[in-house]
C-alpha positions as CSV (number, residue, x, y, z in Angstrom):
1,X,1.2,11.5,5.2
2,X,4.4,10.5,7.3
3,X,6.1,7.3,6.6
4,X,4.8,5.6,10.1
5,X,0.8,6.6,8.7
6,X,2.0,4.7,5.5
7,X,3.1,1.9,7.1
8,X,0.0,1.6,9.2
9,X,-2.2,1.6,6.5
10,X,0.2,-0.5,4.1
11,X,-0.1,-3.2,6.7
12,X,-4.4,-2.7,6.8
13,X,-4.5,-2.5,3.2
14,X,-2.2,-5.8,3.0
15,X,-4.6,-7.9,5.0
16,X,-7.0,-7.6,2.2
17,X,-5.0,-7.7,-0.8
18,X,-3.5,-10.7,-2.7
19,X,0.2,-12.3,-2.2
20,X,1.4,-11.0,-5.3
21,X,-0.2,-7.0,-4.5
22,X,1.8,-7.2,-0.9
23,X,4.8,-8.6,-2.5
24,X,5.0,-5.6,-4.9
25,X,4.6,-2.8,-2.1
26,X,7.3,-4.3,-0.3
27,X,9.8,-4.4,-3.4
28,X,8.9,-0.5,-4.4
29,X,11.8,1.7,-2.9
30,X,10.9,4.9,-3.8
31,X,8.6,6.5,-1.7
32,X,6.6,8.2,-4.3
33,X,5.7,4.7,-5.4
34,X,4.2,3.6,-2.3
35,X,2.6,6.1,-1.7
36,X,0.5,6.0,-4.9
37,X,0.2,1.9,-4.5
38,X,-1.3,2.8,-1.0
39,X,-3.7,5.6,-2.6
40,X,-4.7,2.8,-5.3
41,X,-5.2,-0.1,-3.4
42,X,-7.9,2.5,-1.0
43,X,-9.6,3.3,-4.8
44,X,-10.2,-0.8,-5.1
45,X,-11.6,-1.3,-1.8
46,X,-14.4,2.1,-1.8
47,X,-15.4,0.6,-5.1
């Protein structure tokens, strides 16, 4: 997944999530950790 493809979905995913879930994507630097947060925040929304 390249950063841009992250970004892209970041942004879908953050139209659905709460404040305080967008507001910790945007503070994780590494990119490890947002790619996991994005992989998670998918999980919650097929459930």
């Amino acid at each position: 997944m390249t950063d841009k493809e992250l970004k892209k979905i970041a942004d879908l995913i953050i139209e659905r999530v709460t404040f305080a879930e967008s507001e910790e994507f945007k503070h994780l630097e590494q990119r490890e950790d947002r790619v996991a947060w994005v992989k998670n925040q998918i999980l919650k929304l097929e459930v």
